[in-house]
N, C-alpha and C positions, 0 to 999 in steps of 0.2 A: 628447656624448663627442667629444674633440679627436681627430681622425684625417687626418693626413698622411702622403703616400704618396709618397716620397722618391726621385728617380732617380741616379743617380751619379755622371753627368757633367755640369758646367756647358756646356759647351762650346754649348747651343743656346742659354742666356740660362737668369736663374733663373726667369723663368716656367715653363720648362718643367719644373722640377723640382716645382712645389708643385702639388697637387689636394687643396683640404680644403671639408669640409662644413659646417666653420663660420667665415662671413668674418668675425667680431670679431677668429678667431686670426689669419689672416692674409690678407691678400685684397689686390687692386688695385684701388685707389679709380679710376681712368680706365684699364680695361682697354684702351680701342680707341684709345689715345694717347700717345706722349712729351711730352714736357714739358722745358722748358730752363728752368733756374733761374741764378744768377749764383752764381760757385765759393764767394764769400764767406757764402752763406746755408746752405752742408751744413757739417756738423761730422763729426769721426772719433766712431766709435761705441769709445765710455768702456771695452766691455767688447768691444772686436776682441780676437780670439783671436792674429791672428801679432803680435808685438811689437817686432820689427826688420824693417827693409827697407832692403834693398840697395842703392843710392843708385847704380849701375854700373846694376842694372835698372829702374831707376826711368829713369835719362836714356833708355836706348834706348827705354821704351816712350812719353816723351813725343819723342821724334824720330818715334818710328811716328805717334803723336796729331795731330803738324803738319801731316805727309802727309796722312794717311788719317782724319782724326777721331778720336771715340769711336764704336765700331762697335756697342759693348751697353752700354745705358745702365745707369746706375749705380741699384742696388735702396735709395731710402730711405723713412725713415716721418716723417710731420710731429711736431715738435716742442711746436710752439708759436711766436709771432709772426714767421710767414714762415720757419720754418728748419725744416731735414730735418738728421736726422740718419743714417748713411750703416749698411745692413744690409750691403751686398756691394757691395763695390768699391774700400775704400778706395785699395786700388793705383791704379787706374783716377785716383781723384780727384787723389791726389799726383803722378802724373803729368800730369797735365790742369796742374797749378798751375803744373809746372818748364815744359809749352809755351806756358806766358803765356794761356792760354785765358780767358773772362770768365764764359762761360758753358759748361754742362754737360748731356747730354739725361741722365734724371731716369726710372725709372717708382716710383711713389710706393704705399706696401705699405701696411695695418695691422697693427701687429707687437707682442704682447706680449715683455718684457724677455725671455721664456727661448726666444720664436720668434725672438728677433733673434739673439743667444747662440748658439741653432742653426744658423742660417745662415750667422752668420759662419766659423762651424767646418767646414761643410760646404765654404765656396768655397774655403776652404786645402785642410783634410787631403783632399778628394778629388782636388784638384791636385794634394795634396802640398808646396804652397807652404810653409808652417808648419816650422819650423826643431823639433828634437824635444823641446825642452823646451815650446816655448810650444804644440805641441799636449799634451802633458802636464798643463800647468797648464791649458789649456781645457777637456781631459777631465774631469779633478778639481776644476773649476767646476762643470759641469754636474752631478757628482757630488754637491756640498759644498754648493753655492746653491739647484740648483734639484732636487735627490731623483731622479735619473735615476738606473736601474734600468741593471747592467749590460748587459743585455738589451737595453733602448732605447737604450744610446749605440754598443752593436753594429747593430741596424736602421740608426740614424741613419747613422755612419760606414763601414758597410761593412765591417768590419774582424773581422779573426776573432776568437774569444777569446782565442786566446795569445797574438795579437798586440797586444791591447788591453792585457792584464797585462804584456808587455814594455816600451809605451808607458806606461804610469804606473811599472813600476821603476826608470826613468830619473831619477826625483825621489831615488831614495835618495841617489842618488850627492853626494857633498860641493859647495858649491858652485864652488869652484875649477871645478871639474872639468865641474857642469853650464854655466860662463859659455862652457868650449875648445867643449864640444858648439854653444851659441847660435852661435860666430864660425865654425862648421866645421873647425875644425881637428880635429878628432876625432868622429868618426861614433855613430851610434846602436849600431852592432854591437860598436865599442871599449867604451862605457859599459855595455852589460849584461855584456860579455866581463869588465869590471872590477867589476863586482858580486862576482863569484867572490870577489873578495881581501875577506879578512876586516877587515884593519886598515886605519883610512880615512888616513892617514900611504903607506901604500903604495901606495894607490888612486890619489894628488895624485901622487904621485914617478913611479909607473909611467904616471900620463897626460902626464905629461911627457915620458917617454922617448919615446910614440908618436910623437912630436910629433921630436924631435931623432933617433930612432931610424928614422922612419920604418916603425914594429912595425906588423906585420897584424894583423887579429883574431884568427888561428887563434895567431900567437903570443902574446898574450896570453892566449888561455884557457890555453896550455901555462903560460905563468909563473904564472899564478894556482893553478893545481894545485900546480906546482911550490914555489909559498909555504906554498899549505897544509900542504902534504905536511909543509915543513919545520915548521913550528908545532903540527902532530903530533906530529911526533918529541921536541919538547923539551917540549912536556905530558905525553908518554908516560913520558921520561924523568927528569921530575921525581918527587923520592920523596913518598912518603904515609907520613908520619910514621904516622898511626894504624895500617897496616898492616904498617909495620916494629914495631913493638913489638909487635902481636899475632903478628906471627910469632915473635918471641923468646921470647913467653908460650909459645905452643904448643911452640917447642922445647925450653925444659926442661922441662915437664909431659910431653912422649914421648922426649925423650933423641934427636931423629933434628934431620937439617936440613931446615927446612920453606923453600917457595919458593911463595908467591902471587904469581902473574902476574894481572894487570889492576890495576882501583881500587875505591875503594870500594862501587863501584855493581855489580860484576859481574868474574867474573874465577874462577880455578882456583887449589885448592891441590895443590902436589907436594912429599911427602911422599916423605924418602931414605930407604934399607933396605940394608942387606950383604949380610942373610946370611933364611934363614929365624928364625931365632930374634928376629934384631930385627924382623921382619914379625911375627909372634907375638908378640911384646911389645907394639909399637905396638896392635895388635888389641886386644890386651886392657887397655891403657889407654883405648883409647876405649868401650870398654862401658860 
């Protein structure tokens, strides 16, 4: 039975993060060693979780790399004919490329496709690196691909429940909308804030406005009510043919003015009266 017991922070190297009892899943082929490889023999892993990178943070950390090297080697798993391909780090590597580096220290993993998957995931969203759509769609990878169980991409992640359902709501939104969240111009707390609006026409306009307006979140849940609200009232306000005409039925069969408030699904009738005798009448029409 696969059993890995996951720590939260990279911040000591990912060794420190994996203990499993079975090394096919994942294991260190030369535990008591680095290893320098040439930059040209790693590739980026096909299924990295963050999907942009910052090219502003990329340069300072290969200006760090010139100074000071790579400090923690880069986690990969052998390919096939001398090449690795890269479980964690690809920052690390793209930066290595821009300081002209030749060579790279390396510690070399055995990694099935959904242990790699996992790692990749783990060294963003527990940094937080991961912009919040592409941890979204990594989520819903692990989901879609590989049959992860709510439950396990909470262990995995770290991440509460509600937080996790927050992080995949984020896909609903149009894509206009999820490309502002990729570039930062409008945050994780704008796009579920914008979830509220019903119509996806107002969704695109009003994430515009955050954007030209400079709108908080707490303002936008206020105008998303405030839309609703209005789109209530002109549902509310639209007439129901079948309930005007059953009210006209029922007013000549009791001679009074009848008034059905709601629609068809549910709702009150009020029933006009003068006098006692038209009470008495209506009465006895409905027996």
């Amino acid at each position: 039975m696969e059993e890995v017991l996951l720590k939260k922070s990279l911040g000591k190297g990912l060794g420190s993060l994996i203990r499993s009892n079975d090394t096919n899943y994942i294991n260190k082929k030369n535990p008591n060693s680095k290893t320098e490889v040439y930059i040209s023999d790693i590739v980026p892993n096909k299924n990295q979780p963050r999907k942009n990178f910052n090219n502003e943070s990329l340069l300072d950390l290969a200006e760090s790399i010139k100074v000071n090297g790579i400090l923690q080697p880069i986690a990969v798993r052998e390919i096939g004919n001398n090449k690795y391909e890269i479980i964690a780090g690809e920052r690390r590597w793209r930066a290595a490329q821009k300081a002209q580096l030749s060579k790279i220290p390396i510690i070399i993993y055995q990694a099935t496709d959904k242990k790699t998957l996992e790692l990749g995931i783990m060294e963003n969203v527990q940094r937080e690196d991961l912009n919040p759509i592409d941890e979204a769609l990594a989520i819903k990878e692990l989901q879609d691909i590989y049959n992860f169980s709510q439950d396990e991409i909470i262990k995995l992640t770290g991440k509460k429940r509600t937080t996790l359902i927050n992080i995949l709501r984020i896909l609903e939104l149009p894509g206009p909308v999820q490309q502002l969240i990729v570039q930062g111009r409008i945050s994780r707390g704008h796009g579920i804030a914008l979830l509220s609006i019903k119509d996806e026409e107002k969704i695109i306009k009003t994430a515009k406005e955050i954007i030209t307006k400079d709108l908080s979140v707490r303002k936008i849940e206020k105008l998303a009510q405030e839309a609703n609200n209005v789109d209530s009232n002109v549902r509310d306000a639209s007439p129901d043919i079948y309930l005007e005409n059953l009210s006209k039925r029922m007013e000549d069969k009791l001679g009074s003015k009848i008034k059905i408030k709601g629609n068809s699904n549910s709702g009150r009738i009020e029933i006009e009266y003068k006098s006692l005798e038209e009470l008495n009448k209506i009465f006895g029409s409905l027996k």
